[in-house]
BALOBA-1460 file (C-alpha; in Angstrom, 3 decimals):
// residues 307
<rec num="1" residu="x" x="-48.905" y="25.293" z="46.017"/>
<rec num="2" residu="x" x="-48.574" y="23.399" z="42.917"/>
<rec num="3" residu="x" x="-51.137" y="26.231" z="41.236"/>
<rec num="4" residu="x" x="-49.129" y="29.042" z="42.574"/>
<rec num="5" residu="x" x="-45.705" y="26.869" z="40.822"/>
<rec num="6" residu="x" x="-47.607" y="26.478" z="37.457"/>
<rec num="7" residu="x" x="-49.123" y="30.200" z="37.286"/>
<rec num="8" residu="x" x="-45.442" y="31.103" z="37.762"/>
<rec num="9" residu="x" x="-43.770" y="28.962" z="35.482"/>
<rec num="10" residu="x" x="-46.239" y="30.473" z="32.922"/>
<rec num="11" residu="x" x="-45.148" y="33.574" z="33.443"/>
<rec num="12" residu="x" x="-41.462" y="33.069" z="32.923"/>
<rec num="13" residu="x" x="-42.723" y="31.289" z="29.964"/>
<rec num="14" residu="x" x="-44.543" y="34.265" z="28.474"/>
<rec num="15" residu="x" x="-41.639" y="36.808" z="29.789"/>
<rec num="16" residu="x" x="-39.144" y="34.529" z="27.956"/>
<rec num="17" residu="x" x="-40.989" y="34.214" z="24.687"/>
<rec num="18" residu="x" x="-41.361" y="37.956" z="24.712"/>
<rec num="19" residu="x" x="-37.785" y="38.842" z="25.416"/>
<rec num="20" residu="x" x="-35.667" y="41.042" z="23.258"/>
<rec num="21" residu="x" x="-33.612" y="38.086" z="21.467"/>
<rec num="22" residu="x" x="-30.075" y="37.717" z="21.565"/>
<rec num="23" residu="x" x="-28.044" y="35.864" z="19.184"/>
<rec num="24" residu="x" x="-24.493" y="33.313" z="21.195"/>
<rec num="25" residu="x" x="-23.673" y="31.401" z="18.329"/>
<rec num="26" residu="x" x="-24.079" y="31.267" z="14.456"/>
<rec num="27" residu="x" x="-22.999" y="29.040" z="12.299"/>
<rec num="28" residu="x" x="-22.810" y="29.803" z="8.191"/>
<rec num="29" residu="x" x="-20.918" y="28.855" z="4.897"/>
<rec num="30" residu="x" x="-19.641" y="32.037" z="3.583"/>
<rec num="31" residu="x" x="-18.469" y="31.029" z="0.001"/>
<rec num="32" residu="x" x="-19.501" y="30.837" z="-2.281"/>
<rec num="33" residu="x" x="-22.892" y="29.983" z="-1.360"/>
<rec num="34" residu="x" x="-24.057" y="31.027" z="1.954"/>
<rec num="35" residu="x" x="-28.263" y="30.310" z="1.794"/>
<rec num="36" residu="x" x="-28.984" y="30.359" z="5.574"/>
<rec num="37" residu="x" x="-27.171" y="31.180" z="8.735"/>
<rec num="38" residu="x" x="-27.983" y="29.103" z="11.461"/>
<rec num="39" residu="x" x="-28.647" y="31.955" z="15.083"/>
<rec num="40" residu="x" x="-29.004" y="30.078" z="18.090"/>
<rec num="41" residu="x" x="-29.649" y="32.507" z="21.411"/>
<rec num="42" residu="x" x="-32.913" y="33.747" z="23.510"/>
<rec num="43" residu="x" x="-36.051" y="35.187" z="23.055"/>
<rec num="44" residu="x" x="-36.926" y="33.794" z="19.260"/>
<rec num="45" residu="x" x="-40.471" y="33.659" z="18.262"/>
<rec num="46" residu="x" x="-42.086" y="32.971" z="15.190"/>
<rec num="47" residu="x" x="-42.584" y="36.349" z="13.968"/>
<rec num="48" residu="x" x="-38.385" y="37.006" z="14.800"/>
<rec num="49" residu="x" x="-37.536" y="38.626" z="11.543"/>
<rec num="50" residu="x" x="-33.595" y="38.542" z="10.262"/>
<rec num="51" residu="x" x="-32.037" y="41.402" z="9.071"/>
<rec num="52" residu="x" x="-28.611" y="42.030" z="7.007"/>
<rec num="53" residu="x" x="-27.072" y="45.556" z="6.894"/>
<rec num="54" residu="x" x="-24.178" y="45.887" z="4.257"/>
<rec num="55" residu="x" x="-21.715" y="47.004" z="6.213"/>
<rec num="56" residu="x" x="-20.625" y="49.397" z="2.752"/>
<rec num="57" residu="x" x="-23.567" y="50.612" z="1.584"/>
<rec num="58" residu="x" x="-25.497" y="50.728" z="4.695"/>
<rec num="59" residu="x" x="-28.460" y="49.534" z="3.071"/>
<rec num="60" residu="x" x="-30.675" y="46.977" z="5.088"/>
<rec num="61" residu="x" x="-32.214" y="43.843" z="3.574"/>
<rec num="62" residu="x" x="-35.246" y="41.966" z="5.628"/>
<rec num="63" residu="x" x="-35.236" y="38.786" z="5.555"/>
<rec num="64" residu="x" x="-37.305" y="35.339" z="6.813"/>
<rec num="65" residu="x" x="-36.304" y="34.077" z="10.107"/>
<rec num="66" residu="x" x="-37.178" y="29.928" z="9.982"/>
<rec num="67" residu="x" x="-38.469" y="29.769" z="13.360"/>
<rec num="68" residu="x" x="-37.345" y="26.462" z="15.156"/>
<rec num="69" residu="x" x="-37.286" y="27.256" z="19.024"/>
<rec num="70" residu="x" x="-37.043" y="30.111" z="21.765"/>
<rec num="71" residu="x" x="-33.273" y="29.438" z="21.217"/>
<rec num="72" residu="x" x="-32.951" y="28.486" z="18.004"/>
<rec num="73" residu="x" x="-33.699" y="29.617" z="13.986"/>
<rec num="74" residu="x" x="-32.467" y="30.131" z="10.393"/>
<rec num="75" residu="x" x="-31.832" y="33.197" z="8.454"/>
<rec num="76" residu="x" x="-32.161" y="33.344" z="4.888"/>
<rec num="77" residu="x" x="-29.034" y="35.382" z="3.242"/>
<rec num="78" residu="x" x="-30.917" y="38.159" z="1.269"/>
<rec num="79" residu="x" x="-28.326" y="37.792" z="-1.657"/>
<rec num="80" residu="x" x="-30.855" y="34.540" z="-2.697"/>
<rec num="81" residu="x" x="-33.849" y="37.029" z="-3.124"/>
<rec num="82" residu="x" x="-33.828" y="40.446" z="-1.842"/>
<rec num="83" residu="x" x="-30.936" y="42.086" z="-4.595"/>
<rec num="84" residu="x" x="-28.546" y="42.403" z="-2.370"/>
<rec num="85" residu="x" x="-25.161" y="42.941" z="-3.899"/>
<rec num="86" residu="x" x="-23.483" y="39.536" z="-4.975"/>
<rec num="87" residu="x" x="-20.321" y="40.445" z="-3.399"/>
<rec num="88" residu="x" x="-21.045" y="42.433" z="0.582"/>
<rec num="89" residu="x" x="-20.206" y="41.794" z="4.092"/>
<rec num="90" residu="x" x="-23.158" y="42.236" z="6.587"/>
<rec num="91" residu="x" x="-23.667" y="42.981" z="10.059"/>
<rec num="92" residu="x" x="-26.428" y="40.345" z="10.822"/>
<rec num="93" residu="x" x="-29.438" y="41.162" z="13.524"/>
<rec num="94" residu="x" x="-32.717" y="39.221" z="14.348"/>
<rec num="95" residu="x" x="-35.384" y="41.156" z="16.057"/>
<rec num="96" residu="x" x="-39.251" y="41.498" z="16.771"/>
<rec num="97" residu="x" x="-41.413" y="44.000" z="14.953"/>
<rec num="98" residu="x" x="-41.732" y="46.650" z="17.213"/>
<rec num="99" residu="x" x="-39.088" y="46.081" z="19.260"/>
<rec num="100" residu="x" x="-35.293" y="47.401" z="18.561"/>
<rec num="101" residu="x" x="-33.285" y="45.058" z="16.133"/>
<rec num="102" residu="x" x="-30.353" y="43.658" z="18.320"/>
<rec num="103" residu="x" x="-27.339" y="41.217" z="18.468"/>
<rec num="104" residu="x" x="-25.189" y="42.217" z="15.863"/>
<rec num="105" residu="x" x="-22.840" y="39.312" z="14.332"/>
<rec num="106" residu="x" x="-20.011" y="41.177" z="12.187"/>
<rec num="107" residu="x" x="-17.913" y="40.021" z="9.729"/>
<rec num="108" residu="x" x="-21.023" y="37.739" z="7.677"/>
<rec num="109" residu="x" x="-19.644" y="37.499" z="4.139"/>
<rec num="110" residu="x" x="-20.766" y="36.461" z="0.637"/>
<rec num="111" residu="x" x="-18.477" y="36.368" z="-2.233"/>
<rec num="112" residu="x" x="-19.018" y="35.779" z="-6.338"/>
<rec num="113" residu="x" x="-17.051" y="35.256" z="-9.259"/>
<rec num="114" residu="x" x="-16.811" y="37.890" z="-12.174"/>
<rec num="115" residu="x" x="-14.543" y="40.181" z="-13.987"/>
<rec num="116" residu="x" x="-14.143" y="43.920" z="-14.289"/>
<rec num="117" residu="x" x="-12.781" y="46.459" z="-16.044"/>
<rec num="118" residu="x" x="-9.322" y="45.458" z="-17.937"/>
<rec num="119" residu="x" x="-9.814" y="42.506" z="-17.205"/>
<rec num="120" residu="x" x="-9.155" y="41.822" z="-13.411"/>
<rec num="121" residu="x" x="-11.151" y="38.390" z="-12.474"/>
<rec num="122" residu="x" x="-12.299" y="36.992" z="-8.911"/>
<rec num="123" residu="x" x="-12.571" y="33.638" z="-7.832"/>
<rec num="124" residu="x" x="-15.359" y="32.347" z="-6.082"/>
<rec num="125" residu="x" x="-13.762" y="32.054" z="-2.911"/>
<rec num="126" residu="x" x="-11.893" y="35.331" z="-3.183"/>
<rec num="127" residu="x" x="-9.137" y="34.268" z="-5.519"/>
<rec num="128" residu="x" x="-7.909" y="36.830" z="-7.752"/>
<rec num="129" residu="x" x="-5.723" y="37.401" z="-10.964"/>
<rec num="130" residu="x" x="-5.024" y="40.057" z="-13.739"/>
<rec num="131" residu="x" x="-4.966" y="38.675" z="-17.322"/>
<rec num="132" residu="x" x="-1.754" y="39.282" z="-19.047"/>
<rec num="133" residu="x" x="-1.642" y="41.501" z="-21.788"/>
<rec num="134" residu="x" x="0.328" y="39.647" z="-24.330"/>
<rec num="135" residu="x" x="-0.650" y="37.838" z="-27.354"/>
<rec num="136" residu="x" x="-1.772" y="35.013" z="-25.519"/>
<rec num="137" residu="x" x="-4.803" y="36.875" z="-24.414"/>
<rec num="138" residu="x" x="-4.927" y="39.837" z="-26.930"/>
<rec num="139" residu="x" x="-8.119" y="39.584" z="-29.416"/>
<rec num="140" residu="x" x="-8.549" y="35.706" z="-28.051"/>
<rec num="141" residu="x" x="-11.444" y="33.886" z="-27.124"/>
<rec num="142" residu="x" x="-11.653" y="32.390" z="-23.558"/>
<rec num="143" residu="x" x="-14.482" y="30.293" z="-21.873"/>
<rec num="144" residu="x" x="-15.082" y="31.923" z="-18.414"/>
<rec num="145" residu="x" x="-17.731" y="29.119" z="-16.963"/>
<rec num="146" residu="x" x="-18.062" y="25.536" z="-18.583"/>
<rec num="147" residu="x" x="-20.825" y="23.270" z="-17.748"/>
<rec num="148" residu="x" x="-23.178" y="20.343" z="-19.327"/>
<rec num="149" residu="x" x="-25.553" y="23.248" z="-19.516"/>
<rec num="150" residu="x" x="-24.114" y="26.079" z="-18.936"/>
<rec num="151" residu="x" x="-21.283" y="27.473" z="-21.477"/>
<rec num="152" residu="x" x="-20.461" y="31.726" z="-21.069"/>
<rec num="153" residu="x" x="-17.302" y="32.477" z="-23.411"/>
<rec num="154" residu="x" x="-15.648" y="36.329" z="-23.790"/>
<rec num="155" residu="x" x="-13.983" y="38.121" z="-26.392"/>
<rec num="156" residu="x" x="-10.468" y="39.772" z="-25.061"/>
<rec num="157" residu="x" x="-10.488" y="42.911" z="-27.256"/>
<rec num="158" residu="x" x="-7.305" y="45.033" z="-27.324"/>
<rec num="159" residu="x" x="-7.769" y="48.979" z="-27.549"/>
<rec num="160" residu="x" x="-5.167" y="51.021" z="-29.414"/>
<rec num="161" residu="x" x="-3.615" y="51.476" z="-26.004"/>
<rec num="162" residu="x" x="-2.826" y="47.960" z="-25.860"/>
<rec num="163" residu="x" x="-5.631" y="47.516" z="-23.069"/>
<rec num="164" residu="x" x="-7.781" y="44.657" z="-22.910"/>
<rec num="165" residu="x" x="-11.335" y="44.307" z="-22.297"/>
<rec num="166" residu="x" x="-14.043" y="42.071" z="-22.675"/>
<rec num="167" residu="x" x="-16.140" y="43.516" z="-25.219"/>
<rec num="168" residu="x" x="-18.562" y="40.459" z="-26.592"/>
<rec num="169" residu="x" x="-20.471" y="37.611" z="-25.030"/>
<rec num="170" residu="x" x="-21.351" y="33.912" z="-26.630"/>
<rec num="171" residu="x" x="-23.670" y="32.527" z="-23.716"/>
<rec num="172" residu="x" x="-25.894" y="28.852" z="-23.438"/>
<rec num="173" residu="x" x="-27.880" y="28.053" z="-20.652"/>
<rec num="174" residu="x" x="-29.776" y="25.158" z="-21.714"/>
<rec num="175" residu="x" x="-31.561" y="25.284" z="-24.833"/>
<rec num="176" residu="x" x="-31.297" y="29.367" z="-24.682"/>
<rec num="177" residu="x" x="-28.524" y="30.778" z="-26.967"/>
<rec num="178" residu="x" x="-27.267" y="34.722" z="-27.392"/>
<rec num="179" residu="x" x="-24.582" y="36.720" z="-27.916"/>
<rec num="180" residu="x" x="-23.924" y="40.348" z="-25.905"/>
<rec num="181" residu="x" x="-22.177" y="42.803" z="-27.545"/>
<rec num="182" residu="x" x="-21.300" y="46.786" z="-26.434"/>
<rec num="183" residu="x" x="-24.875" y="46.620" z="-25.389"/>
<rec num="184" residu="x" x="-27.098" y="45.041" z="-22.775"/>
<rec num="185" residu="x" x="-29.960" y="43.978" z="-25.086"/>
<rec num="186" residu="x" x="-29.114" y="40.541" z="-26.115"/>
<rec num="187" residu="x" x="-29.165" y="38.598" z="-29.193"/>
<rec num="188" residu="x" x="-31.685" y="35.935" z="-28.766"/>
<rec num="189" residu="x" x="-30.159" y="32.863" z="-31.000"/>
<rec num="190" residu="x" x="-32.933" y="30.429" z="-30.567"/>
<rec num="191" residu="x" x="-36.502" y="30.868" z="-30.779"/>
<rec num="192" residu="x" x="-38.058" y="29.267" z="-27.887"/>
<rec num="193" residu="x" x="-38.531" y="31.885" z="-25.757"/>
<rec num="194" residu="x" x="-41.530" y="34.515" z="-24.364"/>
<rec num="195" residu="x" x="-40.660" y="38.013" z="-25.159"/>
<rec num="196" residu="x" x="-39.264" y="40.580" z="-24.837"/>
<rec num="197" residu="x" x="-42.260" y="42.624" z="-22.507"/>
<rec num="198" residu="x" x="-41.354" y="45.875" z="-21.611"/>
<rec num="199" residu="x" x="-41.808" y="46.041" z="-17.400"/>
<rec num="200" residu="x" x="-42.688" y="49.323" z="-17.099"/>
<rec num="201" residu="x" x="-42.501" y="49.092" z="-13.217"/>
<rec num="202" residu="x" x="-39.141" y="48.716" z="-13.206"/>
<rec num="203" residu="x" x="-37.905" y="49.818" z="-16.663"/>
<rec num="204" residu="x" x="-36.694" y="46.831" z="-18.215"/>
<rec num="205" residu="x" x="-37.174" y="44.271" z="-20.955"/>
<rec num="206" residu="x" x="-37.905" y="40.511" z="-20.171"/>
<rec num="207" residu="x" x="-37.511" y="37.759" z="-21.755"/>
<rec num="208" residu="x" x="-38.633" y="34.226" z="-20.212"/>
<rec num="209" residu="x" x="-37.249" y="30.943" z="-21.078"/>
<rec num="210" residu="x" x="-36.942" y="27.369" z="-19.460"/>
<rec num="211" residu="x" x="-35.410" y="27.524" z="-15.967"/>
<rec num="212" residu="x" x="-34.662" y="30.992" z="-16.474"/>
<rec num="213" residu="x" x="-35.124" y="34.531" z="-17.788"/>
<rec num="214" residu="x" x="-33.523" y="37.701" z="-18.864"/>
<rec num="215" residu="x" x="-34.248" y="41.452" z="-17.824"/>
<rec num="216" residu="x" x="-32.157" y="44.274" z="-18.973"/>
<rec num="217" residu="x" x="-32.006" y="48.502" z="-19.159"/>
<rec num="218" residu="x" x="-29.683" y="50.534" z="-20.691"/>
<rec num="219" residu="x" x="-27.219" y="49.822" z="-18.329"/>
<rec num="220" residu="x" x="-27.394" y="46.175" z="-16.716"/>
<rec num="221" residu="x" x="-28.257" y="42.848" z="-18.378"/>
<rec num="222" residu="x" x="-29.721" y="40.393" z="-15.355"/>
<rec num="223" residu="x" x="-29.868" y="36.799" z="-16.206"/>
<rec num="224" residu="x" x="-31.205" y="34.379" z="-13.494"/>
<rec num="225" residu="x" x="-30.939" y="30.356" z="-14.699"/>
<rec num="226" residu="x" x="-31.412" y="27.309" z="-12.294"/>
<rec num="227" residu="x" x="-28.555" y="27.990" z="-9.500"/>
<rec num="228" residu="x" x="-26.870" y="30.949" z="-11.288"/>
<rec num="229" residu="x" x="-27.533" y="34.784" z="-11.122"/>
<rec num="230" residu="x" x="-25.424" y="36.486" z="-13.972"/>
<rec num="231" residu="x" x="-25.082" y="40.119" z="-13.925"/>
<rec num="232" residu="x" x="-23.476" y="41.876" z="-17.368"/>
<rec num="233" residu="x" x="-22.839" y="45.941" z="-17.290"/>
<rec num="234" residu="x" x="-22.172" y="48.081" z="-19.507"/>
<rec num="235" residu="x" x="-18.874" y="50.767" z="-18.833"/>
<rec num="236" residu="x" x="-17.121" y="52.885" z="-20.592"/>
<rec num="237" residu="x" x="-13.057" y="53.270" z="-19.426"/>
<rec num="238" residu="x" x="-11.085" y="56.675" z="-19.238"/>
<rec num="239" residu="x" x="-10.612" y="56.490" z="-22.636"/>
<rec num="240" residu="x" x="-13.924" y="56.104" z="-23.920"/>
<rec num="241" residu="x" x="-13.172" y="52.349" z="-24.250"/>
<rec num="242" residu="x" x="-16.563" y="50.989" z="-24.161"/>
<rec num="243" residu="x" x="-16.868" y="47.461" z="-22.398"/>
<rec num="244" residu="x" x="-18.850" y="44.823" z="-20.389"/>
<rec num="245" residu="x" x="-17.700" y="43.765" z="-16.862"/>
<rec num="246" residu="x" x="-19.764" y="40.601" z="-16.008"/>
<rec num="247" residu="x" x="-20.560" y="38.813" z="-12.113"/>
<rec num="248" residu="x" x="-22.013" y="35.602" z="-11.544"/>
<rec num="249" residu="x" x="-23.499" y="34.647" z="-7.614"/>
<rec num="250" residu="x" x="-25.193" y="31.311" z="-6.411"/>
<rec num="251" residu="x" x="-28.986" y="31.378" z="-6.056"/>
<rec num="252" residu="x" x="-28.587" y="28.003" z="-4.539"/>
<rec num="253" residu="x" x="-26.636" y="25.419" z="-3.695"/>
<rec num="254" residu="x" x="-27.820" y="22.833" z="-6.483"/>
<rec num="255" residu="x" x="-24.658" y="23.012" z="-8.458"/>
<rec num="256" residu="x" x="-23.645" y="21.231" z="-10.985"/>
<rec num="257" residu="x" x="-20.872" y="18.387" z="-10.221"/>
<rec num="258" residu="x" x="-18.309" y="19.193" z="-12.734"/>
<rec num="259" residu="x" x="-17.546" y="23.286" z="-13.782"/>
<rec num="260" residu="x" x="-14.725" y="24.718" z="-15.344"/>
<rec num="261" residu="x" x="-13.794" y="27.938" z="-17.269"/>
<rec num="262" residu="x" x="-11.700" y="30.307" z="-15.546"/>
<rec num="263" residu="x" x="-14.588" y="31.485" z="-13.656"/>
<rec num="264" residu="x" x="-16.115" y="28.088" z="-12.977"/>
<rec num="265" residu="x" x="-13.249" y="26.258" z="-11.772"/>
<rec num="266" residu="x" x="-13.463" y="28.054" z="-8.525"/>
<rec num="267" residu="x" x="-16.857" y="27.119" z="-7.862"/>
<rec num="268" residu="x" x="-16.471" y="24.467" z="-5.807"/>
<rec num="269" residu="x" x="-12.761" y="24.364" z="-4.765"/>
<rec num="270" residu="x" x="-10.849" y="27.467" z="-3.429"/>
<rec num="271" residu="x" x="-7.578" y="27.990" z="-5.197"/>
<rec num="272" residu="x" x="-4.421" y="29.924" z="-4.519"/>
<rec num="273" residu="x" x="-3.798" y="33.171" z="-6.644"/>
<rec num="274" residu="x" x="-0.811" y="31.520" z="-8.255"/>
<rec num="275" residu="x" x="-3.106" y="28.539" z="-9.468"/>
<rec num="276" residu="x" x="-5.564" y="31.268" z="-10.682"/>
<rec num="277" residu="x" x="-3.563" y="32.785" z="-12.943"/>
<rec num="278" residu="x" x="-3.076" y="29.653" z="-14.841"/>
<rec num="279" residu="x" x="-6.181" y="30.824" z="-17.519"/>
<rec num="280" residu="x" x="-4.472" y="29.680" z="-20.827"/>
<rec num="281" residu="x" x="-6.039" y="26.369" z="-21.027"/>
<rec num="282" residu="x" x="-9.338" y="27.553" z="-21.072"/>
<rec num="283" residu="x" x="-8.516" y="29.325" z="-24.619"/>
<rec num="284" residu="x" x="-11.544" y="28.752" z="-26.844"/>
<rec num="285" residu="x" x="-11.701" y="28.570" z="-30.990"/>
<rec num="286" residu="x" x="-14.095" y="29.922" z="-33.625"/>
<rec num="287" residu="x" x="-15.740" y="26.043" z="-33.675"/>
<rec num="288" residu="x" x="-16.555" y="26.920" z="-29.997"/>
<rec num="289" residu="x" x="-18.614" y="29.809" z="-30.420"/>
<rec num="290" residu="x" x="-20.111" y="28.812" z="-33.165"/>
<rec num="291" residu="x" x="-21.489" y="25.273" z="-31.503"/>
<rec num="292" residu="x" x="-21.933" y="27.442" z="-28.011"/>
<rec num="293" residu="x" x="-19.900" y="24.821" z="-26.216"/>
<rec num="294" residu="x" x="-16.625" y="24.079" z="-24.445"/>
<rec num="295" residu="x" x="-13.105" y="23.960" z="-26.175"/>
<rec num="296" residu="x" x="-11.294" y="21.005" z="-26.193"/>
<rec num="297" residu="x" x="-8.993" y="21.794" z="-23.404"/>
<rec num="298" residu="x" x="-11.916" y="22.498" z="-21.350"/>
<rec num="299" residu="x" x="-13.498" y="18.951" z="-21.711"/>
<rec num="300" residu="x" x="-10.051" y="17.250" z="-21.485"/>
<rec num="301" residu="x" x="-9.806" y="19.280" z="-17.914"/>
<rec num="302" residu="x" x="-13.581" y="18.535" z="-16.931"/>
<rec num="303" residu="x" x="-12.629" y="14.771" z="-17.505"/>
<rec num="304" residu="x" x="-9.514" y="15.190" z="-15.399"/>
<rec num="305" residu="x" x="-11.149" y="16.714" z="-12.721"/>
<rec num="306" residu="x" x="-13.732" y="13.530" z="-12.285"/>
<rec num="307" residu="x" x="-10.968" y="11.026" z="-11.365"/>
């Protein structure tokens, strides 16, 4: 009897481990760093794999599902490694290979900061404002994300049409300076760097440097440094107005305690729109970009923020 129990307690066992899993519950920090979501359901193994569909694009990213029980495991967000776009909502699945991916969980969504086209920023957590076009911002300098090692400040160029755009770049990470201009190559500052090698596999230049490097084409300039993926790209408006649109998206959630810029502020606290229009104070001077470091203002609200 107690043979016949065991042999059949095996096979629910085995019948259970090889089910088609399900996913009940999930549990995930959406911005605006999301690194895992936690699945909890039936039928996990240790090959389960996770996958992400953007729910816009359609495109699917794989992904490594941390097995921790029959009912239980970990899904990296592909936004960390695979490319996935900085900004997407997925439908989220975690499946066998060779079985049919199922238990879709809508509504999974990762969010960045950046600023496009005229210039309309994004918080973030979602926050968004349009910079006035007035002399306040007109040919001005503006720090965008503030740091002890990180400093990225813009140039607000106004077109004939009275349009602005950001048109040139003054970046630090670390020890690494360059500027950006109306081009994606960048102007390497310091010395201490590898590079550039031409990756003919994928068609861009490289450039490796402490905690970091930089790969770019005609059209993109990708910068990865500690916790920070920043994306610059090269447009041209309707009226031939060349320009740079730039996005920035956590690789981690080792942040730094104390950010600021107009971008930066939002990394760790959400704000309402009508705080995040408030961008004057972040104003930058010559003496900025020529040190590669933070205004006044900016320190004075970087101190403020620590009490």
């Amino acid at each position: 009897m107690q043979i016949i129990y065991l042999l059949a307690t095996l096979a629910s066992l085995y019948l259970f481990s090889y089910a088609e899993p399900t996913i009940s519950w999930y549990s995930t920090t959406s911005a605006p760093y999301s690194g895992s979501v936690y699945v909890q359901g039936t039928g996990f193994t240790p090959e389960a794999i996770c996958q992400f569909v953007d729910t816009t694009t359609l495109v699917v990213y794989n992904t490594t599902c941390h097995y921790s029980s029959p009912i239980n495991g970990t899904c990296d967000v592909p936004a960390l490694s695979s490319g996935a776009p900085s900004t997407a909502t997925y439908d989220v699945y975690v499946y066998i290979p060779g079985q049919e991916p199922l238990s879709n969980l809508c509504g999974f969504h990762i969010t960045s900061g950046g600023a496009h086209s005229d210039p309309h920023f994004y918080g973030f957590h979602g926050e968004k404002m349009e910079v006035k076009r007035d002399e306040n911002a007109a040919n001005q300098l503006f720090h965008l994300y503030c740091s002890s090692s990180i400093t990225i400040t813009t140039l607000f160029y106004e077109y004939p049409d009275k349009l602005l755009f950001m048109t040139k770049f003054w970046v630090r990470l670390g020890d690494t300076l360059f500027t950006l201009g109306l081009s994606t190559k960048p102007n390497m500052i310091t010395s201490s760097y590898e590079g550039p090698y031409f990756m003919k596999e994928l068609g861009r230049f490289r450039i490796n440097f402490d905690d970091g490097h930089l790969e770019w084409d005609d059209n993109k300039l990708r910068v990865v440094y500690k916790y920070l993926q920043i994306n610059f790209s090269s447009k041209i408006y309707l009226n031939n107005s060349p320009y740079l649109d730039i996005s920035m998206n956590t690789r981690s959630s080792d942040f730094e305690d104390h950010v600021t810029g107009i971008i930066g502020r939002t990394l760790h606290k959400p704000l309402s729109n009508e705080e995040f229009e408030q961008y004057l104070p972040f104003k930058a001077t010559v003496s900025d970009v020529v040190t590669f470091s933070c205004g006044h203002n900016v320190t004075e609200t970087l101190l403020n923020s620590r009490k």
